[in-house]
C-alpha beads as a LAMMPS data file, in Angstrom:
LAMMPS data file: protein, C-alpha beads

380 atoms
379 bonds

1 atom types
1 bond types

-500.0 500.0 xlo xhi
-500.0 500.0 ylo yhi
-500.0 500.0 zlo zhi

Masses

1 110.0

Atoms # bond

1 1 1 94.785 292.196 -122.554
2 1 1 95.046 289.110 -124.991
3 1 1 91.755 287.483 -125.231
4 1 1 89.391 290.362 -127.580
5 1 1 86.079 289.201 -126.313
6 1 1 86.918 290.465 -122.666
7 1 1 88.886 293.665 -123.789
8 1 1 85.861 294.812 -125.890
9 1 1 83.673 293.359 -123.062
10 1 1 85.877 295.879 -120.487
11 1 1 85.748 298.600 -122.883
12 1 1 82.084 298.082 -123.017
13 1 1 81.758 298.707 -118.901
14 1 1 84.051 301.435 -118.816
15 1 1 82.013 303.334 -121.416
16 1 1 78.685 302.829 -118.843
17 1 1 80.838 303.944 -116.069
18 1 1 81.785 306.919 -117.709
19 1 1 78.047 307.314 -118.957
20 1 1 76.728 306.964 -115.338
21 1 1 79.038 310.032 -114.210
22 1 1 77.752 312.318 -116.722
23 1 1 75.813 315.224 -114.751
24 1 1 71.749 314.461 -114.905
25 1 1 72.777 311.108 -117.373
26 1 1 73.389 313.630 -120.335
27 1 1 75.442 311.066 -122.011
28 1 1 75.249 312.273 -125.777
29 1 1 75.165 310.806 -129.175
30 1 1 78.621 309.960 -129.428
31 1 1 79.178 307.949 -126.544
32 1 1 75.519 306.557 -126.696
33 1 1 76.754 305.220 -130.394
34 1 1 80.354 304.278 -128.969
35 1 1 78.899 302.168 -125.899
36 1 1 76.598 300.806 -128.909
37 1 1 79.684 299.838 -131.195
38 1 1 80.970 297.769 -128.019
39 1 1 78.375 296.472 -127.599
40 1 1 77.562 294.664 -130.397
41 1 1 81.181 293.447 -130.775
42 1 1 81.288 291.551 -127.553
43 1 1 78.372 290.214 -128.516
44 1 1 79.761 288.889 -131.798
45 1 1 82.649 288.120 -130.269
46 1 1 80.760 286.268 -127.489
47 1 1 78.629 284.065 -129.258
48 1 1 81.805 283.146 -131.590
49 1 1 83.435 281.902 -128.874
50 1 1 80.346 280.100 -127.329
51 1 1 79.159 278.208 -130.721
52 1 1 82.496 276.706 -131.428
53 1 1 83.098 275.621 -127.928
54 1 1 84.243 272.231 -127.380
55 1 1 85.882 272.389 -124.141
56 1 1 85.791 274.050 -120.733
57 1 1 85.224 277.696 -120.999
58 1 1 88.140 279.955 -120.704
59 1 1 88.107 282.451 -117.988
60 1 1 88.195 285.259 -120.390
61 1 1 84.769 283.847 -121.811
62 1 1 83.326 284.061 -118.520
63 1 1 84.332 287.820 -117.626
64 1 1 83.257 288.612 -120.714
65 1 1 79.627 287.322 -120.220
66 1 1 79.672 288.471 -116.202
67 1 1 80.239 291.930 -117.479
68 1 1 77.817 291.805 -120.434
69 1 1 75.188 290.054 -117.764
70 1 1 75.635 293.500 -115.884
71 1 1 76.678 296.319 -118.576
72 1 1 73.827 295.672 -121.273
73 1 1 71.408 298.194 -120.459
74 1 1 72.247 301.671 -120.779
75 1 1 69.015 302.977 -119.219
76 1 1 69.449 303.592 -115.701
77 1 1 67.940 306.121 -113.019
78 1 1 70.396 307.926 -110.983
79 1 1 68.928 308.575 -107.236
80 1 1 68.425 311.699 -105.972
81 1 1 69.458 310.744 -102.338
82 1 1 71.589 307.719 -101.524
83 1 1 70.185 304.469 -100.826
84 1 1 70.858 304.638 -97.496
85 1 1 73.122 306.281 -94.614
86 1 1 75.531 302.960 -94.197
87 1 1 79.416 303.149 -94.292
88 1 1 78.776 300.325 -97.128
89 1 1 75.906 302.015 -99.730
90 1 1 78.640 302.778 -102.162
91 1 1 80.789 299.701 -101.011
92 1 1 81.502 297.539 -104.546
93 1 1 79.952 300.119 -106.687
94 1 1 75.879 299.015 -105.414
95 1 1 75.064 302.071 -106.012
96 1 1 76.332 301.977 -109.561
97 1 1 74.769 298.345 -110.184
98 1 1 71.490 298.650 -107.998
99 1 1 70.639 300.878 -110.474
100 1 1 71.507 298.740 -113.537
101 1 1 70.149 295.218 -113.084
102 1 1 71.279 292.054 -114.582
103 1 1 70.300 290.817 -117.902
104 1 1 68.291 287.404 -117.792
105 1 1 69.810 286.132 -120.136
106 1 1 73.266 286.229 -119.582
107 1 1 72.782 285.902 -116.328
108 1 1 71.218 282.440 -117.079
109 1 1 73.919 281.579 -119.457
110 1 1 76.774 282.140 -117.297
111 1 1 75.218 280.251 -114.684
112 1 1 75.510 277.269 -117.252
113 1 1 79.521 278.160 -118.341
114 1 1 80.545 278.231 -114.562
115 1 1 79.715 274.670 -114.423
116 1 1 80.716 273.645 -117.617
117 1 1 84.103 275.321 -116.245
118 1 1 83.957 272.735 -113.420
119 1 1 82.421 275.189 -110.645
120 1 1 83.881 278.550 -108.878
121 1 1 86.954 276.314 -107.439
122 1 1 88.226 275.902 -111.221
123 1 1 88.513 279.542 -111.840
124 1 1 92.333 280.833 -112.142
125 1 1 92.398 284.285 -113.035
126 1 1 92.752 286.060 -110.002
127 1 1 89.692 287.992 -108.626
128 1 1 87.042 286.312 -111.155
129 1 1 86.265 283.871 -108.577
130 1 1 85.174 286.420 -105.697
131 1 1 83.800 288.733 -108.586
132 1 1 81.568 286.092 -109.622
133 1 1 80.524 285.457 -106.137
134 1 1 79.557 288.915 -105.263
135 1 1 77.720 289.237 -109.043
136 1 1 75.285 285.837 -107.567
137 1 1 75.275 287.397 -104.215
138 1 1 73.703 290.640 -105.943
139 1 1 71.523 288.819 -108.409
140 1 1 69.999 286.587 -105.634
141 1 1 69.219 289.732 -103.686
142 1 1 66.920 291.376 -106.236
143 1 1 65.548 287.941 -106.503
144 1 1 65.363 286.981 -102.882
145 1 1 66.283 283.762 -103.832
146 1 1 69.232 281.527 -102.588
147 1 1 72.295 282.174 -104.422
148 1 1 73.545 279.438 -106.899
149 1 1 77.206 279.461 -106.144
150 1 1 78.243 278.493 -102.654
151 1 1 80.343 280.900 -100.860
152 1 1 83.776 280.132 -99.714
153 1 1 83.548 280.015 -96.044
154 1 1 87.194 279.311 -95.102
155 1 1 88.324 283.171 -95.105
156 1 1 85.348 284.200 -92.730
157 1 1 85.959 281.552 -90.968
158 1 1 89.512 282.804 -90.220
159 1 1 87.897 286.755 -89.893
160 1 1 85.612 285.560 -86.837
161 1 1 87.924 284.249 -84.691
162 1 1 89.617 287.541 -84.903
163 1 1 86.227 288.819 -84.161
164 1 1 85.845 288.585 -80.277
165 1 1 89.309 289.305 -79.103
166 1 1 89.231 293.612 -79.558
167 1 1 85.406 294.087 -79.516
168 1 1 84.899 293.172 -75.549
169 1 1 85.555 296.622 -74.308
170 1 1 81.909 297.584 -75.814
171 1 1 78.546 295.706 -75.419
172 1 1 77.823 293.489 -77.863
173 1 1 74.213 293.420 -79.727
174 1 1 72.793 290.258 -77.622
175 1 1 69.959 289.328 -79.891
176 1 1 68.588 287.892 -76.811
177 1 1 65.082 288.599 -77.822
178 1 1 64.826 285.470 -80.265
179 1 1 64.831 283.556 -77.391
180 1 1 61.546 283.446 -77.803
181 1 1 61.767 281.362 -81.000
182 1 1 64.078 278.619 -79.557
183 1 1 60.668 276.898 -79.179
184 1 1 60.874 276.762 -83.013
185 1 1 62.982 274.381 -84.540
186 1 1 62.713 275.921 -87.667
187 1 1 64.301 279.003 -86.535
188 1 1 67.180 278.179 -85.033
189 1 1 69.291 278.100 -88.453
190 1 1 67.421 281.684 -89.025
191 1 1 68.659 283.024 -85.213
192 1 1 72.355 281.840 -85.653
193 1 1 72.702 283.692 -89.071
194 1 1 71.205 286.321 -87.459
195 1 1 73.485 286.626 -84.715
196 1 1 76.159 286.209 -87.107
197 1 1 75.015 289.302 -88.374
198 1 1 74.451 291.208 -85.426
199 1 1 78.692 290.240 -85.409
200 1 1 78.943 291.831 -88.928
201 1 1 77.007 294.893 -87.531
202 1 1 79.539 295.376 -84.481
203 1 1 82.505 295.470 -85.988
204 1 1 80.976 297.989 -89.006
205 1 1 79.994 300.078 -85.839
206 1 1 83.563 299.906 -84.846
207 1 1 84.790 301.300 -88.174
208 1 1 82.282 303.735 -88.899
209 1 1 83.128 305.168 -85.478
210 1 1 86.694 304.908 -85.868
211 1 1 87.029 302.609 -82.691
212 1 1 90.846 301.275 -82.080
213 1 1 91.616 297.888 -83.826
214 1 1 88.277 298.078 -86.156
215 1 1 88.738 296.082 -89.118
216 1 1 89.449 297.483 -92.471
217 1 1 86.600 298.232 -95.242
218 1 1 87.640 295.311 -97.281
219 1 1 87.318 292.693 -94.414
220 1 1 84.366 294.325 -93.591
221 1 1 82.706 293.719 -97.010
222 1 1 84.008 290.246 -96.935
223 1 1 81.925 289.758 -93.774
224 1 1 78.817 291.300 -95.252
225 1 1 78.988 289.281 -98.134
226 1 1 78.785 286.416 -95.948
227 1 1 76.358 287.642 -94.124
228 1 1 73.952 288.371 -97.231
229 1 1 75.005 284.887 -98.589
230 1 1 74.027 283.409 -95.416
231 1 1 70.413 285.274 -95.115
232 1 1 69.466 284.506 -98.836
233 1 1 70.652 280.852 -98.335
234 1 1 67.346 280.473 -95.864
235 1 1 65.016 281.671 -98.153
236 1 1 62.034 280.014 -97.598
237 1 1 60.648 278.509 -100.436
238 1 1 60.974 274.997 -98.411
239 1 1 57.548 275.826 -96.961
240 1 1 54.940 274.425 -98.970
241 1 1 52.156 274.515 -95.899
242 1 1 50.645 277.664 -94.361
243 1 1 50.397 278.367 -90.469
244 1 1 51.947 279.846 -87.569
245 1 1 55.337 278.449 -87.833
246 1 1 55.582 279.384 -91.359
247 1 1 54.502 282.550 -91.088
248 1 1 56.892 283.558 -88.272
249 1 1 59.840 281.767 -89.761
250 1 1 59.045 283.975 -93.435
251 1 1 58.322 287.725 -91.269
252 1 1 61.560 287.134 -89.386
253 1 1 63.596 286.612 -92.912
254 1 1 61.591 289.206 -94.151
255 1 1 62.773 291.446 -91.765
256 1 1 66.405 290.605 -91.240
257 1 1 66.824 291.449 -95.171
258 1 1 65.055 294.285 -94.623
259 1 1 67.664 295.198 -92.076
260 1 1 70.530 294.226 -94.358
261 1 1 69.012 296.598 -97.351
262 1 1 69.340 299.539 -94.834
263 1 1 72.666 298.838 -93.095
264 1 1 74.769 295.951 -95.210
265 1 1 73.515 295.352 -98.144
266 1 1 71.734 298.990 -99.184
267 1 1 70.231 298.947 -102.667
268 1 1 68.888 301.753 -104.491
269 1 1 65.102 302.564 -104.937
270 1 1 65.326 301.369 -108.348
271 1 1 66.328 297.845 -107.959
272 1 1 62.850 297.853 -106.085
273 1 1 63.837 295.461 -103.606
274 1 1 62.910 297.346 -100.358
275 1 1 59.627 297.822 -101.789
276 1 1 58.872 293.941 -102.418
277 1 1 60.266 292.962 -98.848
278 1 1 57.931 295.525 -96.951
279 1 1 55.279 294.007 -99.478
280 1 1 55.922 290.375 -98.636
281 1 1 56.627 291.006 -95.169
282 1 1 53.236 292.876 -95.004
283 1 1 51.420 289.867 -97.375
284 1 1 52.995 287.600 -95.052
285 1 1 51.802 289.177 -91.205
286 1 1 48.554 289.415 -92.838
287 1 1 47.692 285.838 -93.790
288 1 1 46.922 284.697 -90.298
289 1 1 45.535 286.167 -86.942
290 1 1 48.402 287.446 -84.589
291 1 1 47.229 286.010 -81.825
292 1 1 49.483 283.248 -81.614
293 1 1 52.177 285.436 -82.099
294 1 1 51.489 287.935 -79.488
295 1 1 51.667 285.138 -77.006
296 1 1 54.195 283.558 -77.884
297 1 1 56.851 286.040 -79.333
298 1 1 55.298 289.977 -78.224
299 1 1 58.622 291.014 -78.639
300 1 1 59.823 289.375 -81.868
301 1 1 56.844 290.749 -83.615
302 1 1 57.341 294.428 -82.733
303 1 1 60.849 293.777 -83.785
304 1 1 59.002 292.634 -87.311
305 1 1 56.938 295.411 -87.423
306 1 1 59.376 298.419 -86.647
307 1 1 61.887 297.139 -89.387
308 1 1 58.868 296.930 -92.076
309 1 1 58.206 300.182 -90.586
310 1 1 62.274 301.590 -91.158
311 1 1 61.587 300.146 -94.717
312 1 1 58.201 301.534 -95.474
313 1 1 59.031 305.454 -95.428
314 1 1 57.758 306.945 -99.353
315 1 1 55.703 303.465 -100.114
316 1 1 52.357 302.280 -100.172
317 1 1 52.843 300.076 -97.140
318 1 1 53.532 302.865 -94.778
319 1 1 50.338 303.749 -93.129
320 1 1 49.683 299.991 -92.716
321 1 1 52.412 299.671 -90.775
322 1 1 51.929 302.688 -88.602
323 1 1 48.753 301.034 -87.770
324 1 1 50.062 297.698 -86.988
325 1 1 52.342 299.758 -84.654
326 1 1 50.019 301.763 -82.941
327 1 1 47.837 299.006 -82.326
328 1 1 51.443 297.272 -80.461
329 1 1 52.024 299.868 -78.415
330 1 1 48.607 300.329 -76.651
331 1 1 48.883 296.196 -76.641
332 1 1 51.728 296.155 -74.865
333 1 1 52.134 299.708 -72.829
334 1 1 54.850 301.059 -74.551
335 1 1 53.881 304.973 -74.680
336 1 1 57.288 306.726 -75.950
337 1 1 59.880 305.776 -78.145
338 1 1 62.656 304.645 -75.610
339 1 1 60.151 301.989 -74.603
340 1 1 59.696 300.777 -78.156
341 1 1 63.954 300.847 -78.250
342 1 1 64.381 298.828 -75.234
343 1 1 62.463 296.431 -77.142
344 1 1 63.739 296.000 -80.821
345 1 1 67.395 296.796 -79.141
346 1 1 67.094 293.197 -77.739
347 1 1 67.141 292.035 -81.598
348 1 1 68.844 292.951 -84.685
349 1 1 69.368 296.863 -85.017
350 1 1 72.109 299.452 -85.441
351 1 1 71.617 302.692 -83.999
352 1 1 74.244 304.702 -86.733
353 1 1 71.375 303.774 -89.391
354 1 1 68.326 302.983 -87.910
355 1 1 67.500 305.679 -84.954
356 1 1 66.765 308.702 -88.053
357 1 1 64.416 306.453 -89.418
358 1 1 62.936 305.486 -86.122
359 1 1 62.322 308.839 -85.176
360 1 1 60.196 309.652 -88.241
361 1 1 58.496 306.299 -88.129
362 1 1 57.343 307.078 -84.071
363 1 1 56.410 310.304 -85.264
364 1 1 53.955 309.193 -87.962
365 1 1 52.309 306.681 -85.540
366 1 1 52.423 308.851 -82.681
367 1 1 50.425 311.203 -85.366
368 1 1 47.815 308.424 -85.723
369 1 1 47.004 308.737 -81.995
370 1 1 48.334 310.581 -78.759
371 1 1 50.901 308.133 -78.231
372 1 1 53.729 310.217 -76.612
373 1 1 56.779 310.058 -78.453
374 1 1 60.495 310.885 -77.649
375 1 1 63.730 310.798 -78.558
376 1 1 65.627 307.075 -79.280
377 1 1 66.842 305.740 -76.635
378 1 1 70.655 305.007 -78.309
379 1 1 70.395 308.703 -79.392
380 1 1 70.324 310.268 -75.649

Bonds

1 1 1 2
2 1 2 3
3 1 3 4
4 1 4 5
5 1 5 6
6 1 6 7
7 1 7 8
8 1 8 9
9 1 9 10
10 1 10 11
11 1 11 12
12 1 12 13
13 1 13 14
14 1 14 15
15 1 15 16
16 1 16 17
17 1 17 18
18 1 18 19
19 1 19 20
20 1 20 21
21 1 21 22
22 1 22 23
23 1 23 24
24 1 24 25
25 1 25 26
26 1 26 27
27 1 27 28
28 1 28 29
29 1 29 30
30 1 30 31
31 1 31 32
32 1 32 33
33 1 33 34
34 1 34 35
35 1 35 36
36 1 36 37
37 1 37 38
38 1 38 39
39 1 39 40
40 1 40 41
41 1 41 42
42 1 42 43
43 1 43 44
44 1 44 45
45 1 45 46
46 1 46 47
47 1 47 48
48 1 48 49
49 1 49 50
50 1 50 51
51 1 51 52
52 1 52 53
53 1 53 54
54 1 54 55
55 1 55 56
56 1 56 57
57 1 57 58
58 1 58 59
59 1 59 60
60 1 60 61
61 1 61 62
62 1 62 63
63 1 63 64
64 1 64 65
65 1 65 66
66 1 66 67
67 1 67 68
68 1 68 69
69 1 69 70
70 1 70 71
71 1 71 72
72 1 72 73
73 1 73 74
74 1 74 75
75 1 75 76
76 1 76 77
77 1 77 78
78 1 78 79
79 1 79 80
80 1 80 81
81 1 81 82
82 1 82 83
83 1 83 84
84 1 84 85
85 1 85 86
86 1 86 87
87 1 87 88
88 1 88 89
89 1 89 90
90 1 90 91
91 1 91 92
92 1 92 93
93 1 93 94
94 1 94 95
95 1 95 96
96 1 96 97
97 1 97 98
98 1 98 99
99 1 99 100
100 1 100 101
101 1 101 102
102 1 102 103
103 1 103 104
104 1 104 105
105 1 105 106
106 1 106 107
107 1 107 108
108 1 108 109
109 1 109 110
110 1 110 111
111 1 111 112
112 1 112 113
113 1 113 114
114 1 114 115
115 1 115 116
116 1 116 117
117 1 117 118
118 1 118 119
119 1 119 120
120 1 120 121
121 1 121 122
122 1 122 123
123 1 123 124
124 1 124 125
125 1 125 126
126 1 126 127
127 1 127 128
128 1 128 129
129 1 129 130
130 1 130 131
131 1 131 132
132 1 132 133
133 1 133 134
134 1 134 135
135 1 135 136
136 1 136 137
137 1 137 138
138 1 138 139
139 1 139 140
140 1 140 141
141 1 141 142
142 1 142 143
143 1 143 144
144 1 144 145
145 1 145 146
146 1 146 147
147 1 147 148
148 1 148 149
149 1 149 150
150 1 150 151
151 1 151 152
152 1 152 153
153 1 153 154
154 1 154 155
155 1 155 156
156 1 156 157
157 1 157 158
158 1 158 159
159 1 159 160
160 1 160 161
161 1 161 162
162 1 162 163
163 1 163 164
164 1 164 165
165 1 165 166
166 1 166 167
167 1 167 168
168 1 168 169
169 1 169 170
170 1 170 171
171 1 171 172
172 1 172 173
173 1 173 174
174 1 174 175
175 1 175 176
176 1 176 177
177 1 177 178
178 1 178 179
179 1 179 180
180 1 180 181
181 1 181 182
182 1 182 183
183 1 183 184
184 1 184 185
185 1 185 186
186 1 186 187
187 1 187 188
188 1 188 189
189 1 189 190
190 1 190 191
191 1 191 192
192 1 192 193
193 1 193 194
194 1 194 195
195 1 195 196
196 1 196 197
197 1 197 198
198 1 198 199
199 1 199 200
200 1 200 201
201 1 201 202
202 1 202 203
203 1 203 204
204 1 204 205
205 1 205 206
206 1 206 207
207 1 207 208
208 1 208 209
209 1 209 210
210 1 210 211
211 1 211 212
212 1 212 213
213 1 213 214
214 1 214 215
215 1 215 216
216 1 216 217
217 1 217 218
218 1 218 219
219 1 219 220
220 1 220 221
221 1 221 222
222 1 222 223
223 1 223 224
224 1 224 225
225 1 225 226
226 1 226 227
227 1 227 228
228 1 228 229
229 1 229 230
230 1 230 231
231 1 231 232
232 1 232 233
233 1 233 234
234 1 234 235
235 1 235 236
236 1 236 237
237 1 237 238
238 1 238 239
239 1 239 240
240 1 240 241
241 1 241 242
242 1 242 243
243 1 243 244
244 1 244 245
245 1 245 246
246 1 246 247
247 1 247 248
248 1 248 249
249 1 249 250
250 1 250 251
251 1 251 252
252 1 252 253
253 1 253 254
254 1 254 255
255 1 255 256
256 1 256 257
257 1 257 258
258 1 258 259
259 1 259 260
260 1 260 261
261 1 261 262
262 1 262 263
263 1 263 264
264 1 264 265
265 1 265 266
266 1 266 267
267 1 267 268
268 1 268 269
269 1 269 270
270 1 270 271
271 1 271 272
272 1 272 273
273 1 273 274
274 1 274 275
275 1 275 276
276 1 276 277
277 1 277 278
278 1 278 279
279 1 279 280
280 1 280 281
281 1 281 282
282 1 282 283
283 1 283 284
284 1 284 285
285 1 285 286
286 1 286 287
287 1 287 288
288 1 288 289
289 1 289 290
290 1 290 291
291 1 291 292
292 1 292 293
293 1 293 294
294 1 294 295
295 1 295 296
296 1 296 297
297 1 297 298
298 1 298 299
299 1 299 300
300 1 300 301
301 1 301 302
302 1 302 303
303 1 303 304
304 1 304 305
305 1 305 306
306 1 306 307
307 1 307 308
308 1 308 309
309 1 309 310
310 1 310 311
311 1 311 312
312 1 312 313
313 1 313 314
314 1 314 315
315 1 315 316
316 1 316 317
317 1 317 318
318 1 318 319
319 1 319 320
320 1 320 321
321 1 321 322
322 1 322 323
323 1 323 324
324 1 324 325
325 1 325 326
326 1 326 327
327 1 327 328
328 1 328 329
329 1 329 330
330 1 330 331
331 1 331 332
332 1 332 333
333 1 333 334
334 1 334 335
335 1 335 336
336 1 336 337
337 1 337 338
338 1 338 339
339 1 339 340
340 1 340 341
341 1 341 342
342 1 342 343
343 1 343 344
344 1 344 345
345 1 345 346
346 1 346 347
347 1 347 348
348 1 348 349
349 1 349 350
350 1 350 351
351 1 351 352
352 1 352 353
353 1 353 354
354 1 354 355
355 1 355 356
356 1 356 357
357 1 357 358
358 1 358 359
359 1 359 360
360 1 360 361
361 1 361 362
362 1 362 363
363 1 363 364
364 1 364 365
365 1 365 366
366 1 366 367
367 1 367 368
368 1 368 369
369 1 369 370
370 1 370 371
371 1 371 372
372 1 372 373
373 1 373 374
374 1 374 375
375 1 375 376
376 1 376 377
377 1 377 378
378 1 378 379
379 1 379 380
């Protein structure tokens, strides 16, 4: 390695790694003093580099301050279960990172080197650029903001129309439900992206089962990078107003990340970020009366509900959305859970993840009232 300010920058990540394996996080003084010394001499080394810069940015500067952005702190809390039951929890080392964080700071500052550097597309070391991609991609997502880089399209592109060709033989999730929002302008970027990841969804169904042709776990993280790109890209701080529309536009993204957190893009508890959504999602249902809703999209806003419910188990939001639920099904007749899954199977959902959860969420509301409940309906 010739540039010093990424080896001791590598060094520095290495040391966490091997800090993060340690049984219970029984690191010890040595190593806590080693990850210390390295530390504090890619820092040195760092700021060197950055306060006699008088041209672009070398690409060794900018792995140095993408791994300092997410190596810096050294406290961390290992989970006791993982994150969540998908093929992908562990996928990119989220499980490692979700339980790390960024640091503001160098977060912020590489944002500003990349474009000194001229943007992603200047980048030559090979890798940096899709490293740097997935690091926004990740950052954005304990955020929920839009990501700041744009993503490069053309590969995915080339994945999808290799999508259709070996997945026929099996049905494919319709996400005919939204329907009911095509009256919505507003939505219709929303339901493509969706659909796009219902696509994603497939084809992870087809690996995880070991179905003939699936794609491999790399393309398969390529598409759910997309797909998270895609979902945070529609964040939507673009409404100013309050109403209806709003409202329905904000549960429905609300929900659809909630999805990706248990089946795409798992984090763990500590990041938080499954918390916030059932929060906001909850905040958001809340502000007006779901009248509208319930006339216009029934459907759409069980699908809302049941995924804040899937996201809700050991928070505060829980019982609230139990409620909401119980209240839905004597609304609209549904008295067992097979009823409930011939409704939310019409939207976004994947059975391999989802169905455990389902069954403890029915059995909580079904607790709340003599609501019969059964098995789900992709488990018989």
């Amino acid at each position: 390695m010739e540039s010093p300010v990424s080896f001791y920058a590598f060094v520095l990540g290495a040391a966490l790694h091997r800090c993060y394996l340690q049984p219970d996080g029984l690191v010890g003084r040595e190593n806590t003093i080693l990850h210390l010394v390295y530390k504090k001499n890619a820092l040195r080394l760092i700021h060197h580099q950055i306060s006699s810069l008088d041209k672009a940015p070398s690409d060794a500067l900018l792995v140095a301050v993408l791994i300092m952005a997410a190596h810096s702190q050294r406290d961390f809390v290992k989970p006791s279960v993982p994150a969540s039951t998908s093929p992908l929890a562990a996928t990119q080392n989220l499980d490692f990172y979700g339980n790390i964080g960024f640091t503001t700071a160098h977060l912020a500052a590489l944002y500003v080197l990349v474009e000194q550097k001229g943007g992603l597309e200047s980048i030559k070391l090979y890798g940096l650029r899709d490293t740097l991609s997935f690091a926004d991609i990740l950052a954005s997502t304990y955020r929920l903001i839009s990501p700041k880089f744009d993503f490069d399209i053309q590969a995915v592109v080339s994945m999808r129309s290799q999508l259709q060709p070996h997945i026929t033989s099996v049905p494919v999730p319709s996400c005919l439900g939204f329907h009911e929002l095509n009256h919505d302008q507003d939505c219709t970027d929303l339901v493509g992206v969706v659909r796009f990841v219902a696509e994603v969804v497939l084809e992870l169904d087809h690996f995880a089962k070991k179905r003939r042709n699936a794609f491999g776990l790399t393309k398969i993280i390529q598409l759910r990078n997309a797909a998270q790109h895609k979902l945070l890209s529609l964040a939507p701080q673009v409404y100013q107003e309050r109403g209806q529309r709003s409202m329905i536009y904000r549960a429905c993204w609300y929900a659809a990340l909630i999805f990706s957190d248990l089946v795409l893009f798992p984090l763990p508890p500590a990041t938080g970020v499954r918390v916030r959504l059932c929060d906001e999602l909850r905040r958001t249902i809340s502000e007006e009366s779901l009248e509208g809703w319930w006339e216009c999209c029934p459907g759409t806003l069980t699908w809302v509900l049941v995924l804040g419910g899937l996201g809700s188990l050991s928070t505060p939001h829980r019982s609230w959305y139990t409620t909401q639920l119980r209240t839905t099904s004597k609304r609209l007749g549904l008295t067992s859970w097979e009823q409930f899954g011939n409704v939310v199977g019409c939207y976004l959902w994947w059975d391999y993840v989802c169905d455990s959860l389902a069954m403890k969420l029915w059995h909580d509301v079904g607790e709340q009232d003599s609501v019969v409940f059964g098995t789900p309906i992709h488990a018989q």
